[in-house]
N, C-alpha and C positions, 0 to 999 in steps of 0.2 A: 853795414846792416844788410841784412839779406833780402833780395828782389821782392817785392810785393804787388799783388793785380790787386789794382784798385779801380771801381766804377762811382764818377759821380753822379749822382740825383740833383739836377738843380731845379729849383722850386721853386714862384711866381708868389706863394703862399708865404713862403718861412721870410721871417724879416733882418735877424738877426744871429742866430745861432747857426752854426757846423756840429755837425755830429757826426760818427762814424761807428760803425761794428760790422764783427765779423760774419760774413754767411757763407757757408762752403768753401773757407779759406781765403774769400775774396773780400778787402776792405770796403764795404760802401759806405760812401759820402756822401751824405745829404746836405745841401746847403743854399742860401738864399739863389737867386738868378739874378739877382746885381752885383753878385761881392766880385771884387778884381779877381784875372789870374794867379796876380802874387799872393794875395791874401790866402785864397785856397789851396795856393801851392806851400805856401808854411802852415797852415792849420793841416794837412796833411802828412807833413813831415813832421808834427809833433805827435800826430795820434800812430802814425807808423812806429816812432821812437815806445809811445807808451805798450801798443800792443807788443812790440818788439821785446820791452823791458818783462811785461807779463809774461812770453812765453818764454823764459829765461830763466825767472822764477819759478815756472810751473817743473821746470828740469832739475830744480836741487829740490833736497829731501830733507825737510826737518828733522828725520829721526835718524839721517846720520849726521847730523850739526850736533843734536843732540848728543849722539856719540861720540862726537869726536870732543864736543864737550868736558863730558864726566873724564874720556881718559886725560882728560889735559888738569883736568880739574884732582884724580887722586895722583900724577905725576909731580904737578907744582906745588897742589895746597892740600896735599896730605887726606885728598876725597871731604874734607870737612864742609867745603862751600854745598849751598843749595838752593837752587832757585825753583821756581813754578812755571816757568815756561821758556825757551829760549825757540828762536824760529829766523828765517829769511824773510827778508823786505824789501820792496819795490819802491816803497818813499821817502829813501834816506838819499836825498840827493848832495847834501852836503859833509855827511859825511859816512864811517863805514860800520859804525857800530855803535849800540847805546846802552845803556842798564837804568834801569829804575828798580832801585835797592830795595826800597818800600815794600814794592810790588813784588818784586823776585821776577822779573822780565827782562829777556835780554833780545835786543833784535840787530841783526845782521845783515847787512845789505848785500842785496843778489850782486853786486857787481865785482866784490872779494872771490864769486863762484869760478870767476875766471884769471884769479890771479894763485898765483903757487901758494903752494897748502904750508910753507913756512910763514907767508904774511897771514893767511887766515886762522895759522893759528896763534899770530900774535895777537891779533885781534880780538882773539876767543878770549887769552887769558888778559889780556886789558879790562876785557868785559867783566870777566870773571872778579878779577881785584877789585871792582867795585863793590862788589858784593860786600866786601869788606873796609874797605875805604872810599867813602861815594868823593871824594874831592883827588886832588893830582899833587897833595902833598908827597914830601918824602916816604913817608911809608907807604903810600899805593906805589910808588917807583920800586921799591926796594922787592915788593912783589911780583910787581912786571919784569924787574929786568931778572928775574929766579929762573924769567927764557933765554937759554943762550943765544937766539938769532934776534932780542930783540934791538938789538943798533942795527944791524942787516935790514930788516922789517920796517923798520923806521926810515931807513936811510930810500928802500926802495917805494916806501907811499911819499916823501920828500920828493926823490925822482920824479915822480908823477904827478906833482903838487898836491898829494890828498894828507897834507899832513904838515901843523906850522913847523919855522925851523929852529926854533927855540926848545927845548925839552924843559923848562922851566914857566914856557907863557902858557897860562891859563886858559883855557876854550871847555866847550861843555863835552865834548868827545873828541873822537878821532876825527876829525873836519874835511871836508874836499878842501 
């Protein structure tokens, strides 16, 4: 993670809470004036993480996820799928992509922005097959694997542990 100046505020006032945000690039920390070193030294290092996670986010572009979307989408599934919004996410911590069918929503986690554009785009059309099959039967497979890298793709979120290693066990998506 990259260096961060951060000034704490400790307070005689606050009882209980940490807070933090950004002013002029510098993270201030308000926090009680009893709470231990340690305690402040990890509620720091989580608000670091989350700001860190935000401006991460603010670097990728919905509207070329979008595009890279549709081409993956008239490539594999013959342009017929259609959803109502697909976008980047900061709160998918467990795992790297979701669909809600219903909805026609599909959300993709910032942390695919920095793995190679072969995993992110398996993940796109994962997403995408749901569209048409919202469970992880045979036929949602038989449309995932219409990507040629997707054992590759799999094999490398397994490396990284963001993926079970069964192709057959059940879970609600693509999981850390």
């Amino acid at each position: 993670m990259k260096s961060m100046d951060v000034r704490i505020i400790r307070s005689p006032r606050r009882r209980k809470t940490i807070s933090a945000r950004m002013e002029g690039g510098v993270m201030v920390v308000r926090a009680p004036q009893h709470i231990s070193e340690q305690a402040l030294n990890q509620a720091i290092e989580k608000f670091k993480l989350r700001f860190q996670r935000r401006q991460d986010a603010r670097s990728l572009n919905d509207a070329t996820l979008e595009q890279r979307a549709q081409a993956l989408n008239r490539r594999y599934f013959g342009g017929k799928l259609q959803w109502r919004r697909i976008r980047w996410v900061t709160n998918q911590q467990k795992r790297f992509g979701s669909c809600t069918p219903s909805r026609g929503t599909i959300r993709i986690s910032h942390r695919l922005g920095k793995m190679p554009l072969w995993v992110l785009d398996y993940v796109l059309i994962h997403e995408l097959a749901h569209l048409l099959e919202p469970n992880h039967g045979p036929r949602f497979w038989a449309l995932v694997n219409r990507y040629p890298l997707t054992e590759r793709a799999r094999g490398y979120l397994m490396a990284v542990g963001l993926e079970p290693l069964q192709e057959g066990e059940i879970h609600d998506d693509i999981e850390a």
